[in-house]
Every structure is written in C-alpha cells, then in structure tokens.
C-alpha positions in Angstrom: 0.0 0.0 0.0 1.4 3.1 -1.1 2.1 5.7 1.7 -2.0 7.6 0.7 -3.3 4.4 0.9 -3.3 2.8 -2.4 -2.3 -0.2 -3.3 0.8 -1.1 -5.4 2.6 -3.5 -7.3 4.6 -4.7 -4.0 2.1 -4.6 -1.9 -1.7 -5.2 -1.9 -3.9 -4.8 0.7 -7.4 -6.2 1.3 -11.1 -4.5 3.1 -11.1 -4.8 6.9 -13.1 -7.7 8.3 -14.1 -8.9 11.9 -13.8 -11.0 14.2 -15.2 -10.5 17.8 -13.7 -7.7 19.1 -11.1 -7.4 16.7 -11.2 -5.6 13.0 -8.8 -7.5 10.3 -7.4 -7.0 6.8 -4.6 -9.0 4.9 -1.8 -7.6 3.3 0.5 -9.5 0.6 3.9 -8.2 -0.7 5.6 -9.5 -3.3 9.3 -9.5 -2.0 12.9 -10.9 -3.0 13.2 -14.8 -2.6 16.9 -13.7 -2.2 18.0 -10.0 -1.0 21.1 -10.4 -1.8 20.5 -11.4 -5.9 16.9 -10.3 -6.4 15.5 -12.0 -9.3 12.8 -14.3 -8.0 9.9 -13.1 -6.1 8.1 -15.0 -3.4 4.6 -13.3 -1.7 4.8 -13.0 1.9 1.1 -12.7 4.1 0.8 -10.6 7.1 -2.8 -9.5 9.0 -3.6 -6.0 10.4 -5.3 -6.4 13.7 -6.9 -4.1 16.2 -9.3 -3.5 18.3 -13.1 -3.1 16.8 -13.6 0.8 16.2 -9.7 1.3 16.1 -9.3 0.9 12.3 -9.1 5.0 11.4 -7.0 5.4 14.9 -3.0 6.4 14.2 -1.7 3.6 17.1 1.2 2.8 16.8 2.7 -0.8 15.1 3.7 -4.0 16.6 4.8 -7.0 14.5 4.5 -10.6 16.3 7.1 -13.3 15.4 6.0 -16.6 15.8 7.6 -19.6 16.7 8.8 -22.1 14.6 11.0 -22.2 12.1 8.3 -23.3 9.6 5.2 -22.0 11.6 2.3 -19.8 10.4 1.2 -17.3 12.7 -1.9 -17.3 14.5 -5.2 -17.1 13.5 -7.1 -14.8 15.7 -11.0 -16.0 16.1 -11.7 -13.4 19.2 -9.8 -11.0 21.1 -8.1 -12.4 24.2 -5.1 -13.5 25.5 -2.1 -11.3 24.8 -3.5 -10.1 21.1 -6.4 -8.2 23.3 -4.3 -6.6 25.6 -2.0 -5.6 22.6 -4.7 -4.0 20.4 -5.7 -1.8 23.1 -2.3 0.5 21.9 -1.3 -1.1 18.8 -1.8 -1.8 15.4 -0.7 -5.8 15.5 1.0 -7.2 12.3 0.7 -10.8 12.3 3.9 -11.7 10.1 3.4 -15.5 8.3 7.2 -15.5 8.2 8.3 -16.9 4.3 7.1 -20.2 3.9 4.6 -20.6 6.4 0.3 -20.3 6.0 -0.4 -17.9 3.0 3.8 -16.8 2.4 4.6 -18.6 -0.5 4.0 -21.9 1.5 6.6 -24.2 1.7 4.7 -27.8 1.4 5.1 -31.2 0.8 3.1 -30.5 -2.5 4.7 -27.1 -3.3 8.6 -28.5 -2.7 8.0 -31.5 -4.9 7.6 -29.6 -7.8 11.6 -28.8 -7.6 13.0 -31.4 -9.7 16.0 -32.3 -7.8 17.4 -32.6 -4.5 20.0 -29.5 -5.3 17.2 -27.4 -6.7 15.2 -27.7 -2.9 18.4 -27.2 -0.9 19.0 -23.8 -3.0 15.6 -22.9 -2.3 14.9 -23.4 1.4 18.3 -21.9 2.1 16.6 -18.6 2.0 14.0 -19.4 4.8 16.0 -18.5 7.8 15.8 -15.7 10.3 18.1 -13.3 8.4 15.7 -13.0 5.3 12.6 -13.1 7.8 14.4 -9.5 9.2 14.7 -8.3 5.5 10.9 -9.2 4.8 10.3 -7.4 7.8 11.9 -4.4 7.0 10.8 -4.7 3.6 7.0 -4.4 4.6 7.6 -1.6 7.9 8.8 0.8 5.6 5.7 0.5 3.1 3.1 -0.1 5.9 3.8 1.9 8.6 3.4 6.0 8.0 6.6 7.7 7.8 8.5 4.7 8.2 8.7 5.0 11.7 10.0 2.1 13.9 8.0 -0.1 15.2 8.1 -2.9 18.4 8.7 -6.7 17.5 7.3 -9.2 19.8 9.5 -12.5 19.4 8.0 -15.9 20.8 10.7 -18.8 20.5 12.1 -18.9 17.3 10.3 -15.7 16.9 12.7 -14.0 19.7 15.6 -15.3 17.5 14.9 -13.7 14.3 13.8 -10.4 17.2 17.5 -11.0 17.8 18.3 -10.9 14.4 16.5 -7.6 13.8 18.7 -6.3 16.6 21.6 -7.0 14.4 21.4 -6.0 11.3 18.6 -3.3 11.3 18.0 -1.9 14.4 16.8 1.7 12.8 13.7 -0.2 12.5 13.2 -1.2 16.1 11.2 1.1 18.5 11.4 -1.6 21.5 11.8 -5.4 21.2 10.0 -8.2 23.6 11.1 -11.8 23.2 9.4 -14.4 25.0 11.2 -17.9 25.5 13.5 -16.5 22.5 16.9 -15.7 23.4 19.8 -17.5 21.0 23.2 -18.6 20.9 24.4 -15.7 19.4 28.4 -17.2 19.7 29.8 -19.1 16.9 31.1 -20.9 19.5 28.0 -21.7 20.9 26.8 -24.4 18.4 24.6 -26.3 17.5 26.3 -29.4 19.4 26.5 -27.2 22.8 22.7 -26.1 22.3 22.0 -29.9 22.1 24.0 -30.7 24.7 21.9 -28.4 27.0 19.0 -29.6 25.1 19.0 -33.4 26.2 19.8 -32.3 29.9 16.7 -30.2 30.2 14.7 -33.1 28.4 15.7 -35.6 31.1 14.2 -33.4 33.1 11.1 -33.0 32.2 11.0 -36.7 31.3 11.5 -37.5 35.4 8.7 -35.3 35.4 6.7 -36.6 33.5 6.5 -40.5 34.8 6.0 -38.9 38.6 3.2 -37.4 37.1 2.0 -40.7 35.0 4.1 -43.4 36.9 1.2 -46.3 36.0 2.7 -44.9 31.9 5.7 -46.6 32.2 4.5 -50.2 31.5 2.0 -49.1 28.9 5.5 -47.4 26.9 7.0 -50.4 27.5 4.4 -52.3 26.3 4.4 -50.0 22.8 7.9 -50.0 22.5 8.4 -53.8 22.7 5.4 -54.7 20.2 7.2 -51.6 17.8 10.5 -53.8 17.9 8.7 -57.1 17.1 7.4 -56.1 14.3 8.3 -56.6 10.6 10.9 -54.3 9.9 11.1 -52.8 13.1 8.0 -50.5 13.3 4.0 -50.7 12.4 2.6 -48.7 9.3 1.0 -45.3 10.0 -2.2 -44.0 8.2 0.1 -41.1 6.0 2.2 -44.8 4.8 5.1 -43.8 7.0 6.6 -46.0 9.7 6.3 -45.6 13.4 9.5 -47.8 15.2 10.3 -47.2 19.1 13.0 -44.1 18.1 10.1 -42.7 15.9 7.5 -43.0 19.4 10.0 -40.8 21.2 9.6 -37.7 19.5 6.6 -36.8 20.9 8.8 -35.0 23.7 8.5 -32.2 21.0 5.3 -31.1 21.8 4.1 -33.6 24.9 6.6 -32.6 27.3 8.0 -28.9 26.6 4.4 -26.9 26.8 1.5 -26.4 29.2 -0.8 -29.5 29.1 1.7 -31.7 27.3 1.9 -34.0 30.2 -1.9 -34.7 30.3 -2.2 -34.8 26.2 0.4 -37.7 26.2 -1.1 -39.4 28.9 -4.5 -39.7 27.5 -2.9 -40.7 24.3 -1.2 -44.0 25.4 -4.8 -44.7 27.1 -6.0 -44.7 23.5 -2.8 -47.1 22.6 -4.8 -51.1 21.8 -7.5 -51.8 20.0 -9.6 -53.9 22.1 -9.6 -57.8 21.4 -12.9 -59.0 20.0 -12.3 -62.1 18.8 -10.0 -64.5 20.7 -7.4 -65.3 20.0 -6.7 -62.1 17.7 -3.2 -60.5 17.7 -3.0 -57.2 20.2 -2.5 -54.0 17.8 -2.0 -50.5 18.3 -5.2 -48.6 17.2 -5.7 -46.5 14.8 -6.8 -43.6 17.2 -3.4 -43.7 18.4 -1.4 -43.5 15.2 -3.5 -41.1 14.0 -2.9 -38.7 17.1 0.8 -39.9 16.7 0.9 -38.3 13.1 -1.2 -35.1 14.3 1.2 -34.8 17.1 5.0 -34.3 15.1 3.1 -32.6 12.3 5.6 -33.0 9.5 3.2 -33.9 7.1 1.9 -30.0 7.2 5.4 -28.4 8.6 8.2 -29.9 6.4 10.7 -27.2 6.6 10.8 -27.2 10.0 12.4 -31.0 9.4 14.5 -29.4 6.9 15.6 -26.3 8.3 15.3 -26.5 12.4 19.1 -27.7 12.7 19.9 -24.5 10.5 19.0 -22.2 13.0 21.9 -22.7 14.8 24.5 -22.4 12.0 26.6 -19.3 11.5 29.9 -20.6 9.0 29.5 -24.1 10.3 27.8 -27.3 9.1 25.3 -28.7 11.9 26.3 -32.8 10.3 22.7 -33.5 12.0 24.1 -32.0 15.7 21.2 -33.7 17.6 21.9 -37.2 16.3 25.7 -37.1 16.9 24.7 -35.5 21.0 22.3 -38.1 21.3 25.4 -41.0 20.6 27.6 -39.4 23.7 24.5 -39.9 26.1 24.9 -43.4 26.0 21.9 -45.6 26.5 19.6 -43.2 27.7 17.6 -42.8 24.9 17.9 -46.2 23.7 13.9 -46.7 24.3 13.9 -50.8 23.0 16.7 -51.4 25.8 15.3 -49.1 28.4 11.7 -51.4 28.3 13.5 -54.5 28.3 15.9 -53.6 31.1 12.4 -51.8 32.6 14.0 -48.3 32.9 11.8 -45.8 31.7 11.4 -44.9 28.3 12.9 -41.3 27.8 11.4 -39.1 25.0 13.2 -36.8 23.0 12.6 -33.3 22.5 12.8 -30.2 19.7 15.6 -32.3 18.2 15.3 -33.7 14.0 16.9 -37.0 13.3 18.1 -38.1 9.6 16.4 -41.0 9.9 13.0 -39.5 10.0 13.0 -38.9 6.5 13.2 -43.0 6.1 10.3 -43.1 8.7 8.0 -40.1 8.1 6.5 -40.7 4.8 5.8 -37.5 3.6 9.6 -36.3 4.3 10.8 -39.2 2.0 11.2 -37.5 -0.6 13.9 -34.6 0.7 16.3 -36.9 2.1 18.7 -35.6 -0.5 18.1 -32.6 0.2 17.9 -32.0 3.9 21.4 -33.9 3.8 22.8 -31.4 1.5 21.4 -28.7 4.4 22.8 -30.3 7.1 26.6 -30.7 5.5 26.3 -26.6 4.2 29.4 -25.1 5.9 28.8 -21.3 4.7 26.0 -20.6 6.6 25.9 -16.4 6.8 26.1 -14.7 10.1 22.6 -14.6 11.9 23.7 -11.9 14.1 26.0 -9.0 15.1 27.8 -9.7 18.9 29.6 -6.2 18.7 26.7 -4.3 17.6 24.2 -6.3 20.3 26.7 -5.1 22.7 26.4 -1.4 21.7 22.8 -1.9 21.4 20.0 1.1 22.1 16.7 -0.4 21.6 15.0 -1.5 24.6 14.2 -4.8 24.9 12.9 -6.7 27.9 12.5 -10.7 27.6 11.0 -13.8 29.4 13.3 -16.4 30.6 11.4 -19.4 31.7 13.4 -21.7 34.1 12.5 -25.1 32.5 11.9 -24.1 29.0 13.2 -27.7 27.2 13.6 -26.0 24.0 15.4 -22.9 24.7 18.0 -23.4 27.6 18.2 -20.5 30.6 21.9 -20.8 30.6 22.3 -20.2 26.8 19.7 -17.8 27.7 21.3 -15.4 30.6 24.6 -16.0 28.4 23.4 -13.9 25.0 21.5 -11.5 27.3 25.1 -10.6 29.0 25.9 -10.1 25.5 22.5 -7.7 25.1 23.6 -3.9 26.4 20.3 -2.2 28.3 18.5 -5.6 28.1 16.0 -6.0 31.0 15.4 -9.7 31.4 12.7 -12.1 33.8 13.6 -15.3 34.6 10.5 -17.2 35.7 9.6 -20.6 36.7 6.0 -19.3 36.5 4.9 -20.5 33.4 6.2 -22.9 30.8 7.4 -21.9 27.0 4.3 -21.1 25.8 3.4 -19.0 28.4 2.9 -15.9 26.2 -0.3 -18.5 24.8 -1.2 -19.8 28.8 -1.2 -16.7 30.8 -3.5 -14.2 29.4 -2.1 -11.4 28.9 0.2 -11.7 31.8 3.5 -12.2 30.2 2.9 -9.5 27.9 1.6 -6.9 30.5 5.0 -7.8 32.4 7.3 -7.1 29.4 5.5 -4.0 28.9 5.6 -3.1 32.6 9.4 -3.5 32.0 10.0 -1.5 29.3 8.1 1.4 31.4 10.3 0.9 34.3 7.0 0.0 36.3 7.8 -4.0 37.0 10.9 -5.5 38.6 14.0 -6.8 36.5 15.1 -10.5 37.9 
C-alpha cells in the first residue's frame, strides 16, 4: 500500500473484516526470494489487527514473530489473551514468516515440484531468520506512515529472528520483547553445545513426567516392545510412514515442553490397543493412536521445520545432524527398546530432527537428498552481530522461563550478558508457551518492564 493508501505492485492490501472484538485486513507483498540477488519473487502474508472501532485510529505498530521455524502465525478468532491486551495501543502485524500459512508456503506438495534434490536445498536456504528480518523491514517501511519504527514481539524462534533484527537493522526497532526466545548468538556456541543443554533439560522434564504418570511406564514399554517385534522394526501409519520405538520418542517435542503436554500424552497412550474382540486375535496398536501420533510431530503440514530446524543454529559451520551425533555421547539413555527390556523408563526426546525421519516419516521421504545437502552446508551467513548487540540502544525486555526444554536458561542469561540495556525475567511461573497460557500476563509484564514499572530479575 502506497504511503496515501493505495495499493501497489509490491504490496496489496485487502477490506477490513471482523472477528469478535477485533477488526482485520490482509496484506500480501511481493518480496525478493533472495535480497542479496533479487530476481525471484516470493509473496509473503501478514494480517492488520486491532481492536473493533480502532481501524481509522494512528496507534502505533507491533509486528509478532512466531515460533517455529516453519510455523504460520496465529489465527485470531476473538480477542483475548495477549492479542487483546496488545490492540488496546497497537496496530498488531501478524507476520506468516516466508514459507509458512499464506507466504509462499513451503509444502510437501509445493517443494515436490523442484526437480532435484539441489534445486530444494538452494531454495529453502533462503528461509531462515536473516531473510525473515529483510521481509520485515521490507513491509515496515511501506506499511507503517513515515516509516517510523515499530516494536517486535519474538516468541521462540520468533525471539531469534527479534535477535536478528537487533543486528542488522535496528533503525527499524522502537522496542523489542522476546518471550522464550533468546539465541546462541556465539559461533562458539553451536549447535552441538545447544543440544547438549538440550538433552539435559529433556531428562528433566522426562522424570517429570512418569512422577506425574508413573502407571505410563508399563503401557510405553508395552508400545515400545510390540514396535520392535514387528516386521521391519515399526507398524505402518495412516500417512504410509513407519512408526518404530525411536520414531515413538519424539513426541517429547510437543508432549513434554508446553502447558498440558503432560496430560495430552497421557491420555494418548490410554487410547494405545485396539480392544480384542475375537479371541485369539493379535494385540494392535489402534488407529486412534497413530492417528494422534501423526497429528502430534506434524511434519506432514510443517516440512521445513524437518529441513531447516538444525539451520537455525548455524553461523559458518555445518550442523552434520548436531542432535543425532549429542544423542550417541548420552549413552543408552535414549535407547527406548533397551530401556523397556531392562524396565527403565522410556525417555522421550525433545525439539531435536533425526536423519532417519525422513526414512520413517513418509511424507519427508522425498527430501532426504536434500535435507542432507542442508545439514553438510558449511557457509551458513552470520545470523547476528555480537559487537553491535553489545552497543545496542533499543530497549528490549525478555522472558526467561526456568525449565523451558527448548530454549536453555543458561544459553539464555549468556546472550542477554551479550545484550547492552536488556532488561530480562527469569521465571519458573509459566512454561514456553506462556505468552499462549497466561492471558495477557506475560505480555503486560514485558510492557511493565519497558516502562520501568515491574521488577528486573
């Protein structure tokens, strides 16, 4: 939209619409698939929100980063949680980073139209948190009037590419909040060290887990063994991938690490057996179960983050799949057939991507090539700026919660040190989705922060 409010080739923008509460419109820009040799053009989405009656109103903007990578971002049906509190002084921009919901998707469907491995890799190169920053900046200075900065609020991988912004183009940055999102921002901190944290705060929330849902442990053991005694090591699953014991583990990723993860895995290994209704038939897992398996991991509708999650980490360095290797030097732990036949407890992993899921997972069969070209890429550009983070002037206040599994609170207070004027909350108060779970109550803190009103821990 042009600075009076037409539309333009780079950027088209829809009528408002409504929600409870809330008034909406889209906006699509057509922006550089690479910024640094423009030539193809990719569209990326991002929704206009604010409160009902607000639409003429000059508040100011805030752009919301979601997690991810390879995430779309919300979809507002009312106005509540943090969104509500936020339209009551901003104009919200929901950003669907590149390749996520309507941003030149990235899909199963839409990647196998590449035809080759090298053709993919080359593409999804361009999907990480640098080129998120440029789209970013790309669509502030044609949205908002006068190009004025505006504030970013980061959640997870969301707070990363907030970190990111800090970097390379804080001119754009009125004040930055990042919730559960602070990075290694050290080469040396790697992708091996962040997985080394990783597994350790796992662990955790593993012992957790079975003194929650001790009676679980059998039924686990139970899955695991008939998994390993079946032909080739696994049972078919609806999508025509396999599920084998090391496949059953990774629903750490979303049963462990967020509010209510505990109870959903729970109930879901109730649902494990088809009942026996004729004698004498063999015991197998029901559908129900794969099904929630499947709906659980969600590669089949998020295949770059299998691709790309590793690449996060990477600044002039391969990752050589870093969570597989770390997994090797913890022994046994993880070995989930030995652990049910020794009667240990069957540990689940976490936000960790192993090459052998794209044997397992059907869908992901078909970019093995490619996501083992990604994974051996050495020349990974810098995702952020250490000398200019420490000369930093934007204000920025972030959450630090004390048993977040997927972004460590050591790694965490480490990059803030690195952060000048940063005001930062460690809490053990909520879990990493707090800024979803508490209302408005993470976000009202941040801002509280920022104001000098709430306490810096």
């Amino acid at each position: 939209m042009e600075k009076d409010g037409r539309s333009s080739k780079e950027h088209k923008v829809g009528s408002w619409y409504s929600v409870p509460e809330l008034s909406l419109r889209d906006h699509r820009f057509s922006v550089p698939l690479n910024y640094k040799s423009p030539g193809s053009v990719i569209s990326v989405f991002a929704r206009e929100v604010v409160g009902a009656g607000n639409e003429e109103k000059p508040l100011p903007y805030l752009l919301y980063l979601q997690g991810g990578p390879g995430f779309e971002s919300p979809r507002p049906q009312e106005a509540s949680g943090w969104l509500k509190k936020a339209c009551e002084e901003y104009r919200v921009v929901l950003l669907d980073q590149r390749g996520t919901g309507l941003s030149t998707p990235l899909t199963v469907s839409s990647l196998s139209q590449f035809s080759s491995a090298l053709q993919q890799a080359d593409y999804v190169q361009h999907f990480r948190a640098d080129n998120i920053i440029n789209d970013a900046e790309f669509i502030r200075v044609r949205l908002v009037p006068n190009e004025e900065p505006w504030t970013v609020l980061g959640q997870s991988f969301g707070g990363f590419c907030g970190v990111t912004y800090l970097s390379f183009a804080p001119k754009g940055l009125k004040h930055v909040l990042l919730t559960g999102g602070l990075p290694p921002v050290d080469n040396e901190c790697t992708a091996d060290a962040v997985y080394r944290a990783g597994y350790k705060s796992v662990l955790l929330q593993n012992q957790k887990y079975y003194e929650r849902f001790p009676q679980d442990k059998e039924i686990i053991h139970e899955v695991v063994l008939h998994l390993a005694e079946s032909d080739g090591m696994g049972v078919p699953l609806p999508s025509g991938g396999l599920l084998t014991p090391w496949g059953l583990q990774l629903l750490g990723l979303s049963g462990l690490g967020t509010s209510g993860g505990f109870e959903r895995l729970h109930y879901m290994f109730e649902k494990a057996w088809d009942p026996v209704l004729v004698p004498g038939t063999k015991k197998q897992l029901s559908y129900t179960f794969k099904r929630e398996f499947e709906n659980s991991i969600a590669f089949d509708t998020n295949p770059l983050y299998a691709m790309m999650h590793e690449m996060i980490y990477c600044q002039g360095a391969a990752s050589r799949w870093s969570a597989h290797r770390i997994r090797d030097e913890t022994g046994d732990i993880f070995n989930a057939v030995k652990a049910a036949k020794e009667g240990r407890p069957v540990f689940f992993t976490g936000e960790m991507v192993f090459p052998w899921m794209f044997d397992e997972i059907g869908v992901l069969r078909p970019f093995k090539e490619a996501a083992h070209m990604l994974a051996e890429k050495k020349d990974w550009p810098p995702l952020y700026d250490t000398q200019r983070l420490r000369q930093n002037q934007v204000p920025v206040a972030a959450a630090v919660y004390y048993e977040d599994m997927y972004v460590n609170v050591h790694i965490s207070q480490d990059t803030a040190a690195q952060i000048a004027g940063i005001r930062l909350w460690i809490t053990n108060e909520f879990r990493h989705s707090g800024i979803r779970d508490s209302g408005s109550r993470v976000f009202d803190y941040l801002m509280g922060m920022l104001k000098g009103k709430n306490p810096v821990f």
